[in-house]
C-alpha positions as CSV (number, residue, x, y, z in Angstrom):
1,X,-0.7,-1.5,-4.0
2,X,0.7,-5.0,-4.3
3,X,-1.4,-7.9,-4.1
4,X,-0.2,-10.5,-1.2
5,X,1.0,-13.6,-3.8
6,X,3.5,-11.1,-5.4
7,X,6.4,-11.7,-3.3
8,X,6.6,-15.6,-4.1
9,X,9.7,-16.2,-5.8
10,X,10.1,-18.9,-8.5
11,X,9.7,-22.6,-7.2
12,X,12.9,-25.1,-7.9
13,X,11.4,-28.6,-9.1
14,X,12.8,-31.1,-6.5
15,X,15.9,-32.3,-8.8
16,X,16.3,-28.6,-8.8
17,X,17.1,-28.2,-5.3
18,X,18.7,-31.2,-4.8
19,X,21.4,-30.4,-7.5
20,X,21.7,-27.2,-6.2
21,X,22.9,-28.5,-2.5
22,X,25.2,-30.9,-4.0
23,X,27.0,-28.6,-6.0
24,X,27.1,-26.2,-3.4
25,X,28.2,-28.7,-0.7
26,X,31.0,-29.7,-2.6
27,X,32.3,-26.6,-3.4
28,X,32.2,-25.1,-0.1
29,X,35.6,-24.1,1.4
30,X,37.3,-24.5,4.5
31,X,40.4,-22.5,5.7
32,X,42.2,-25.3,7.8
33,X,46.2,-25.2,8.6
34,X,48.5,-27.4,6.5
35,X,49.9,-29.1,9.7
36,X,46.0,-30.8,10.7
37,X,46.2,-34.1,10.7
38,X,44.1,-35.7,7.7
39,X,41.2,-37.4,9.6
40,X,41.0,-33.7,11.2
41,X,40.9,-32.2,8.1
42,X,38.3,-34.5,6.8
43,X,35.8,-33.9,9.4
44,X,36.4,-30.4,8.8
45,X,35.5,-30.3,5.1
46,X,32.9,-32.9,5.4
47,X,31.2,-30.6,8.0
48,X,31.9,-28.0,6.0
49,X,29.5,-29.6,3.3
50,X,26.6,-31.1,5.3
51,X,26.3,-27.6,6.8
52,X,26.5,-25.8,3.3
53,X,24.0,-28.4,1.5
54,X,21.6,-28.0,4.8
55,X,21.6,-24.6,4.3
56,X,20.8,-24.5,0.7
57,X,17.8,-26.8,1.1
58,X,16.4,-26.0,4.3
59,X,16.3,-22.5,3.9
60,X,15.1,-22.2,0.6
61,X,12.3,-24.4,2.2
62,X,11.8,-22.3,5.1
63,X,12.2,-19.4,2.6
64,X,9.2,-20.5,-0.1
65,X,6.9,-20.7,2.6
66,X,7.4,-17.6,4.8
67,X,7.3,-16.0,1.4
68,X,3.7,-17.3,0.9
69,X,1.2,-15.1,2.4
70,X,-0.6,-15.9,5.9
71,X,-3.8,-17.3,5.0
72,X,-5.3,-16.6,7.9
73,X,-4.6,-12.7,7.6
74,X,-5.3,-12.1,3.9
75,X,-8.2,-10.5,3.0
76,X,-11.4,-12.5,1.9
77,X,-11.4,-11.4,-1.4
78,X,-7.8,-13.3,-1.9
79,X,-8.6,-16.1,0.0
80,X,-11.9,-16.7,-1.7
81,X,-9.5,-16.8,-5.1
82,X,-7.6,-18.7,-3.6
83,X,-10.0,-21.4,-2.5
84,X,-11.7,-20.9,-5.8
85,X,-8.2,-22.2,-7.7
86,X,-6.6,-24.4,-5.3
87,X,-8.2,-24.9,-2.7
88,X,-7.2,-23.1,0.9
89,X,-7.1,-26.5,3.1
90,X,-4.8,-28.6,0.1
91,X,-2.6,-25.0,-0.4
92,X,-1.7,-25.1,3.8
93,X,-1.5,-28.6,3.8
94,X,1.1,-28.7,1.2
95,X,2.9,-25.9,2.4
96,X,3.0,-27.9,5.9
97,X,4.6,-30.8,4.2
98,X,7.4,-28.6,2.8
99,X,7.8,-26.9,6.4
100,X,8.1,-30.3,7.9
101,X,10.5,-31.6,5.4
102,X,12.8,-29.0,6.1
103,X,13.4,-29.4,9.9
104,X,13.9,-32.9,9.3
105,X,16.7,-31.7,6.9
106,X,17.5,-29.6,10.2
107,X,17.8,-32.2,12.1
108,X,19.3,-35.6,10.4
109,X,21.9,-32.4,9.4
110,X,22.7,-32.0,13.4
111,X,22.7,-35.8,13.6
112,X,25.4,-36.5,10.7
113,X,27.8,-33.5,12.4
114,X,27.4,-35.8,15.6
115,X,28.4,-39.0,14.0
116,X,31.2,-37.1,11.8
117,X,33.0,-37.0,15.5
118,X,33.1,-40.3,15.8
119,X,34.7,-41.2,12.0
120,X,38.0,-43.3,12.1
121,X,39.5,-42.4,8.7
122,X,39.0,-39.5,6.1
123,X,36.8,-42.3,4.1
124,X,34.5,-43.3,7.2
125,X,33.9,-39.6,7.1
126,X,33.2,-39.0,3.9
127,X,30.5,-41.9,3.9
128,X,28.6,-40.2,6.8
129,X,28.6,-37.0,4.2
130,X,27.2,-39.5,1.5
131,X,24.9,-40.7,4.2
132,X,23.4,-37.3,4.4
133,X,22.9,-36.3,1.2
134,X,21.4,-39.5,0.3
135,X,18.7,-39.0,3.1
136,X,18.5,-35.4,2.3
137,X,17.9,-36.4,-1.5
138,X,15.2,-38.8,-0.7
139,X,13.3,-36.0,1.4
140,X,13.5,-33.4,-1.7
141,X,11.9,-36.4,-3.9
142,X,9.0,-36.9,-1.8
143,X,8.4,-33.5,-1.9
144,X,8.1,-33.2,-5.8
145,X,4.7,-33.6,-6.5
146,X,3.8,-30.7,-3.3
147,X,6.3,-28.2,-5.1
148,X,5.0,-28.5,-8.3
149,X,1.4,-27.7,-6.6
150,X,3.2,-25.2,-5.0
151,X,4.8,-23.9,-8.2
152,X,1.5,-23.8,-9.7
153,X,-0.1,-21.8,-7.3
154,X,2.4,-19.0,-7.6
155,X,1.9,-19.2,-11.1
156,X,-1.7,-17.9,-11.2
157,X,-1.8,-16.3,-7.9
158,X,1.0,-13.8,-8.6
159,X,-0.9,-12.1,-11.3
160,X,-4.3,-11.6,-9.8
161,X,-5.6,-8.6,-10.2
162,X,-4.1,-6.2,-7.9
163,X,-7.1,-4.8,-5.9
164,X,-6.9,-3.1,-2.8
165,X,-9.5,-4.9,-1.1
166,X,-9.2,-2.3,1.9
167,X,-9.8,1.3,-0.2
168,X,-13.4,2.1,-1.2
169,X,-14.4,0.3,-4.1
170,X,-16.8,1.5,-7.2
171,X,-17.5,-2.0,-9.4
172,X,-18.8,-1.2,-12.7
173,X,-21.5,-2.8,-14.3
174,X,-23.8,-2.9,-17.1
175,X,-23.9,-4.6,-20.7
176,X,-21.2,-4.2,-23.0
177,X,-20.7,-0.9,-24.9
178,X,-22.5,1.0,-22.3
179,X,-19.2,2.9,-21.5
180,X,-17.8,1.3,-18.8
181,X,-13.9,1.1,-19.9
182,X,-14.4,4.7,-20.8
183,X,-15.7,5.6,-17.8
184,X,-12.1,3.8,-15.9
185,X,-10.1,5.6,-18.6
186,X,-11.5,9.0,-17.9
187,X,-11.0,9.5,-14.4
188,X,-8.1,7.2,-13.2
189,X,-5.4,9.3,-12.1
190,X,-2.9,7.0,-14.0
191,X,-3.3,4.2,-16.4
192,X,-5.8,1.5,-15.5
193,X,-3.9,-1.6,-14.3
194,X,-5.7,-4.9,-16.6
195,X,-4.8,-8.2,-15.0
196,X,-7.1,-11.5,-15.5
197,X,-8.2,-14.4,-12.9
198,X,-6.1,-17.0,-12.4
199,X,-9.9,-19.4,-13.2
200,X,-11.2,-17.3,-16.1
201,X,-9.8,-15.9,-19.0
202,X,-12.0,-12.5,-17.9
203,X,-10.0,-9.7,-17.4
204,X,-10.0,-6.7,-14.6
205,X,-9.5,-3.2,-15.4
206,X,-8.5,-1.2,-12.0
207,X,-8.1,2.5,-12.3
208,X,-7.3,5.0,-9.3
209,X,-9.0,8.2,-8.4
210,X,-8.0,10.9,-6.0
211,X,-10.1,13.7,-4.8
212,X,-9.5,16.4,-2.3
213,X,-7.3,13.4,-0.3
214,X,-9.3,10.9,-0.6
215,X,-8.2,7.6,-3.3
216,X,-10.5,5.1,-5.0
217,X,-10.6,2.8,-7.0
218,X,-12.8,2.0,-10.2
219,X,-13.3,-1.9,-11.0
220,X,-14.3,-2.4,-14.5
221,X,-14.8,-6.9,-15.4
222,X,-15.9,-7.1,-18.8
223,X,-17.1,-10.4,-19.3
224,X,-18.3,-10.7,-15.5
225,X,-21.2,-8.4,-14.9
226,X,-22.5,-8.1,-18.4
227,X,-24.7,-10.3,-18.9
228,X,-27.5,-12.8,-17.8
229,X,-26.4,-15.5,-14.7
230,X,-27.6,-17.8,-17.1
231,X,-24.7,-17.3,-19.7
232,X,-22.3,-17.9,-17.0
233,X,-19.9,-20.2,-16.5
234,X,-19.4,-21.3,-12.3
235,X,-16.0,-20.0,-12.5
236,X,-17.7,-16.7,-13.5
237,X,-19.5,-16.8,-10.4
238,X,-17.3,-18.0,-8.2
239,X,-15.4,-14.6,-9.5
240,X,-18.1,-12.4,-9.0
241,X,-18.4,-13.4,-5.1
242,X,-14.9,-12.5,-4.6
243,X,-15.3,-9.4,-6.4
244,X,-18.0,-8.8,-3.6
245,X,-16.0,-9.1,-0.9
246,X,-14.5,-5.5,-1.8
247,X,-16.0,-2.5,0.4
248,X,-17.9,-0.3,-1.6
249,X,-20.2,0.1,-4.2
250,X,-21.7,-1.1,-7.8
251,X,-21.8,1.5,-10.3
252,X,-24.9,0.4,-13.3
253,X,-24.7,1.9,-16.4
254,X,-27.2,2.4,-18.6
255,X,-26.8,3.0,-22.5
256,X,-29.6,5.4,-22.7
257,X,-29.5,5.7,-26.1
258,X,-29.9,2.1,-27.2
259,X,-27.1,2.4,-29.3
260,X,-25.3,-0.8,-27.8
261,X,-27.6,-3.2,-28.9
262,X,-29.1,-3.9,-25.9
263,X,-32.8,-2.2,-25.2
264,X,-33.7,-0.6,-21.9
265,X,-36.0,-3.0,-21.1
266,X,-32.8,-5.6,-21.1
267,X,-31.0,-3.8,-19.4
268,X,-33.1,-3.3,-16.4
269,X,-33.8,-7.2,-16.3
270,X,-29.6,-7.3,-16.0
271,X,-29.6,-4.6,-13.2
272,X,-32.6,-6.8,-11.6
273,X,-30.6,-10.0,-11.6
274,X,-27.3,-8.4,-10.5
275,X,-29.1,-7.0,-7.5
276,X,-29.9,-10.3,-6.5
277,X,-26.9,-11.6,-7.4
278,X,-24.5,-9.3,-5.5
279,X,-27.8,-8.5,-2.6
280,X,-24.9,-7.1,-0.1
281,X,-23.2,-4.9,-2.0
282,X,-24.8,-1.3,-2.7
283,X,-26.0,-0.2,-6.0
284,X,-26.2,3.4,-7.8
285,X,-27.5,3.9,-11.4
286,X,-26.1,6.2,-13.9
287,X,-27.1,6.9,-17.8
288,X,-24.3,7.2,-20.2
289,X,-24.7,8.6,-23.4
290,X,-27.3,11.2,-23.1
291,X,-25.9,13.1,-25.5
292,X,-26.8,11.1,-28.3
293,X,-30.2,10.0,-26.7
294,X,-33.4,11.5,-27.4
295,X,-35.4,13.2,-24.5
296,X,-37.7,10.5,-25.3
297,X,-35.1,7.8,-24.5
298,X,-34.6,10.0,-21.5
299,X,-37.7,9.8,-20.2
300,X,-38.1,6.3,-20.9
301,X,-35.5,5.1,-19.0
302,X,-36.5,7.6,-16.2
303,X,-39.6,5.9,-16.2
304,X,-38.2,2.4,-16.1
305,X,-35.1,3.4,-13.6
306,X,-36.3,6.1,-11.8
307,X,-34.5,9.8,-12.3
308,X,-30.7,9.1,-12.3
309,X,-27.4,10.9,-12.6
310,X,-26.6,11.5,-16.2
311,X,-23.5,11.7,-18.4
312,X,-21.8,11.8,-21.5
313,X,-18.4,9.9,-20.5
314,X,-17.0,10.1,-24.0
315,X,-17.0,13.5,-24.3
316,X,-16.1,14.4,-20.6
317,X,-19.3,15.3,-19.2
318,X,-20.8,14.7,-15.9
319,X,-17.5,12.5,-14.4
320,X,-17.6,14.7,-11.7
321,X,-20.8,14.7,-10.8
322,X,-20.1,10.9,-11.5
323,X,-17.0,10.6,-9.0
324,X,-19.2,13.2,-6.4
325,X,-22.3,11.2,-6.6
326,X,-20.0,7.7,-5.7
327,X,-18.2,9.2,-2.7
328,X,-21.6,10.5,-1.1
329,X,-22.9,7.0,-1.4
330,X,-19.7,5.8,0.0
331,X,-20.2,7.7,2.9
332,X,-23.4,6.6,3.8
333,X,-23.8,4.2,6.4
């Protein structure tokens, strides 16, 4: 699965581009007979040029921003990164500028062709080329501080974590050392994929797991859902409502036997707060580690959670009854 900001390809600073049409303008070739007249010839190869250093700047323009995706179609969960880091108005507003900017390239291109018929001499010709590429470099300038935006973007967009915000999703939760990453480990069919937000220096362990035809995918965010809202920065937040946007499930694991640090009685008041935190996404409770608990742990946390699934993720046991217990939910309406 590839996320939608992958494609974009690496954004020329202005200079960039502009040195780029000129040196391919003037090397551009024409095949023209000895025997032409020299104003002919002129015309010809200054053509020749405007043609060649409209191509190279108006279609890498037109080329950076088809190669953006629609924002309109993306799913929620990227746009609501993307309005998290940029901004969704300034990023189509800017990529409107540098769609404008390159029909007029299009056009005062069509324009200088039209005046090159009327040249004189092989120097009046050559100054309606000059003419061009000075207008043509004065575009590409004004458009320098929009491509470095633009270059910015595709710099922390194009390693968001690549979630498939379309395949039924099981977000794991609970406080550190509860076995959450060993949980991801376990059952992925391959090796997790870790990518961070483009706003936070949180990561996102994805993991894949197919059963009898069916794929899913296990979110694990240490540093997101691990502790209280109010040790939480807003970029933190703001990452935890895109993460809700994905269809499925929250996964809370509880540390049974205590042996994390944190009590049960803190981590219920966690699982409390995330449910009203993330109040549209479902939840299902699991305890992890019951094989170093005590049955009175066990029956504590039964009587502060209710009866839950159990397992013992480190050494293998109850991952299926794990995976089996997520897709049932899944299925629910």
């Amino acid at each position: 699965m590839r996320q939608p900001f992958e494609k974009i390809p690496t954004v020329l600073t202005a200079e960039e581009l502009i040195n780029k049409s000129l040196r391919e303008s003037m090397e551009a070739e024409v095949s023209m007979p000895q025997r032409l007249p020299a104003l002919v010839k002129a015309k010809r190869r200054e053509t020749a040029r405007i043609r060649t250093a409209e191509r190279i700047s108006a279609g890498y323009l037109e080329h950076l921003v088809k190669s953006f995706p629609s924002i309109e179609s993306i799913h929620p969960f990227y746009r609501d990164i993307l309005e998290i880091t940029f901004g969704v108005a300034k990023t189509k507003a800017l990529l409107g500028r540098v769609s404008r900017t390159s029909r007029v390239i299009r056009e005062i291109s069509r324009s200088s062709i039209s005046n090159l018929k009327h040249a004189s001499t092989p120097g009046e010709a050559a100054r309606v080329r000059r003419g061009f590429m000075g207008r043509l470099s004065s575009l590409i300038r004004g458009l320098e501080d929009d491509l470095s935006a633009l270059s910015s973007i595709r710099e922390k967009m194009k390693d968001l974590p690549a979630a498939d915000p379309d395949m039924p999703t099981v977000i794991l939760a609970g406080y550190p050392g509860v076995g959450k990453s060993t949980i991801v480990r376990a059952i992925s069919s391959a090796k997790p994929e870790v990518r961070s937000y483009p706003f936070t220096t949180k990561e996102v362990i994805i993991g894949h797991v197919e059963v009898g035809g069916r794929r899913l995918q296990v979110v694990d965010t240490p540093g997101l859902l691990d502790r209280p809202l109010e040790k939480r920065s807003e970029a933190e937040m703001l990452a935890i409502s895109a993460l809700s946007r994905l269809p499925g499930l929250v996964a809370f694991i509880v540390d049974v036997s205590e042996s994390n640090g944190f009590t049960l009685n803190d981590q219920k008041s966690l699982y409390d707060e995330l449910r009203r935190t993330l109040s549209t996404n479902k939840f299902i409770t699991f305890f992890n580690k019951t094989d170093i608990s005590t049955s009175s742990q066990i029956a504590s946390a039964e009587s502060i959670f209710g009866p839950c699934k159990r397992m013992a993720a480190a050494q293998g046991q109850g991952l299926e009854d794990f995976i089996n217990s997520v897709l049932t939910e899944l299925e629910k309406p």
